[in-house]
N, C-alpha and C positions, 0 to 999 in steps of 0.2 A: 478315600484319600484324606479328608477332613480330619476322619476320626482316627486318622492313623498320625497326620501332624499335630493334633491334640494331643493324644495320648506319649509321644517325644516330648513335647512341650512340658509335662507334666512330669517326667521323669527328670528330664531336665532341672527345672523348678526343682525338684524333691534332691535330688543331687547336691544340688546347687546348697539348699536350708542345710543339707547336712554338714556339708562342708563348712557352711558358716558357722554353724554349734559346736564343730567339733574343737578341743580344748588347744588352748595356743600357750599355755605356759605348765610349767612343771608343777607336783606336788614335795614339798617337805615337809618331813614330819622326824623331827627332831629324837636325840638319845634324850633330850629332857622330857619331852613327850610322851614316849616308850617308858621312861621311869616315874611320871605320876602318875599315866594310870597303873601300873602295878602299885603306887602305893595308895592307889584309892581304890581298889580291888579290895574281895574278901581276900581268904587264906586261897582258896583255890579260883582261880582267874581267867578267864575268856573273854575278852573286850573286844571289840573292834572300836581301833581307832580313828578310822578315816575311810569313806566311801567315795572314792575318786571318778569322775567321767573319764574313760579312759580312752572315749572317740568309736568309731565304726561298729557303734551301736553296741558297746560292754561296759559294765561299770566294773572295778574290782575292789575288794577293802583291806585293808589292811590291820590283823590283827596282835597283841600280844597274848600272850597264854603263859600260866604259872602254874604248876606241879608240884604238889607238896611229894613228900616221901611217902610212896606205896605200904599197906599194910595199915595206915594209922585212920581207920573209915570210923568215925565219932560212934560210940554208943545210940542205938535209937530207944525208945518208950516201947512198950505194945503196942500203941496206940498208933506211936508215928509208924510204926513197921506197917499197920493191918489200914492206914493211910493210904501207904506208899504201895500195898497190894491191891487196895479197891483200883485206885485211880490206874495204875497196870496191867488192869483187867481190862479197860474199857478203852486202852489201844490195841489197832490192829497191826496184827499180824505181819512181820517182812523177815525174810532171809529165808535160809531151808531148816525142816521140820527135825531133820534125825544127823549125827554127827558122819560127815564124809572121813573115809580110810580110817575111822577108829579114832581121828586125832580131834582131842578137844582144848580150849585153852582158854585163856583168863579169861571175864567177862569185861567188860567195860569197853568194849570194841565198838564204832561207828562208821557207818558208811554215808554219803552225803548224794543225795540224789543228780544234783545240779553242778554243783561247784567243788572243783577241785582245791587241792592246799598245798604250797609248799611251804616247809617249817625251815628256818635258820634258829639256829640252837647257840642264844645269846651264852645261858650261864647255865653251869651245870651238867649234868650227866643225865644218861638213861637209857635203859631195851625198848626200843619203839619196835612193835607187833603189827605185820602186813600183809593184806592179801587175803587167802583165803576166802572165806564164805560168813556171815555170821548164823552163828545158830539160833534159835528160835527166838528172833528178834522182835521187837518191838517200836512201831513206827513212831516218832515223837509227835507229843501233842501240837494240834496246830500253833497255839499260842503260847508253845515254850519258847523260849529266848534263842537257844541254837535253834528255831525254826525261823522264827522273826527276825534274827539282826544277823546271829554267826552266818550258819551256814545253808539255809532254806530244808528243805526235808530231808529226814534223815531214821537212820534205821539201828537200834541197839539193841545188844547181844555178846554174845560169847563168841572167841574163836573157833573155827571148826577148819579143815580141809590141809590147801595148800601154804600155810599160811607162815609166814618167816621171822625169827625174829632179829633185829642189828641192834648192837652197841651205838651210842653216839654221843657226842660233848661238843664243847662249844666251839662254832664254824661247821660244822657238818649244814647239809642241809638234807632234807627229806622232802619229797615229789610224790604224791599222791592224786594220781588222777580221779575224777568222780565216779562215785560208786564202791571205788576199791579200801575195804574194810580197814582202820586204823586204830592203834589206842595203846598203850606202854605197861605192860609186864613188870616192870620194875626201875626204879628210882631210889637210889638209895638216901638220896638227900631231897634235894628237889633239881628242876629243870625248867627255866625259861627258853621260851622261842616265840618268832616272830612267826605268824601266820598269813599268808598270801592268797586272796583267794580270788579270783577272776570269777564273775557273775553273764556271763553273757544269756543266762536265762530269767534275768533282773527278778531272782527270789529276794534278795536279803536289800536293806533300807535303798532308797535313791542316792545317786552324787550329792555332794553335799554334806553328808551326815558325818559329826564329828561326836568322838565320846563327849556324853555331858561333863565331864570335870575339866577338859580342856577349856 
């Protein structure tokens, strides 16, 4: 009986600590916000700006992201290519091996192990590519940045299977739950959007965490 009104006692208690941590005022995070870090970004852009405690045990962050126009992939060296193939080699393996129903499609596709994203589509246009399967992917290194900060583990590839593509401009929004394969076919100009991302499996930084140029 002892250890039975301990162990109440104890949830209690723990109950109780959570409630008291949990957040009692709002987050804002400003249009002037959202436009230095894009202007303290390279040409192409994934920040998170703000790593919010969001209470009942989830943090979520809140990202911007910029797109240049599709087609325009810089020149590389021999050097940088056969780089950029060592270091490619010695990630493992994710997605499926052989293209489903014949259908194959761009590469540049990602799926996110943990953390889902929804995009609000500030400025710009673009074909954002969904669903699906990716094909003979490749698991990101552990200490790449979209593992570290974006979006915790994550798996890149080509399109394959069931996979769709939508037109969208600014106001739309896009809802990608975790796992489910993402990435834009085409941009004819560029395309900003804000990215959302709910962390309840606290891969990406703690509450707290603010871009460094803010």
């Amino acid at each position: 009986m002892n250890k039975f009104f301990a162990g109440a006692s104890l949830l209690c208690l723990s109950a109780s600590a959570a409630l008291a941590a949990a957040p009692t005022a709002a987050t804002i995070i400003t249009n002037a916000d959202v436009q230095k870090v894009l202007k303290l970004g390279a040409k192409e852009t994934d920040h998170t700006i703000r790593v919010i405690d969001m209470g009942q045990n989830y943090n979520m962050s809140v990202a911007v992201v910029h797109r240049g126009a599709t087609g325009g992939a810089p020149t590389r060296t021999p050097e940088q290519i056969a780089a950029a193939a060592a270091a490619n080699a010695k990630l493992k393996d994710c997605g499926v091996s052989a293209p489903i129903g014949g259908k194959t499609g761009n590469g540049g596709m990602l799926s996110h192990d943990s953390t889902a994203e929804t995009y609000i589509i500030i400025k710009g246009a673009g074909t954002v590519v969904t669903g699906g399967k990716i094909l003979q992917g490749k698991q990101a290194a552990a200490d790449n940045e979209m593992v570290t900060t974006l979006n915790g583990p994550s798996c890149t590839g080509k399109a394959t299977g069931d996979y769709i593509s939508t037109d969208v401009k600014v106001g739309d929004i896009v809802v990608v739950p975790a796992g489910v394969p993402h990435g834009w076919s085409n941009i004819p100009n560029e395309v900003d959007y804000l990215s959302v991302r709910p962390d309840p499996a606290h891969v990406l930084p703690k509450a707290g965490f603010k871009y460094p140029g803010l």
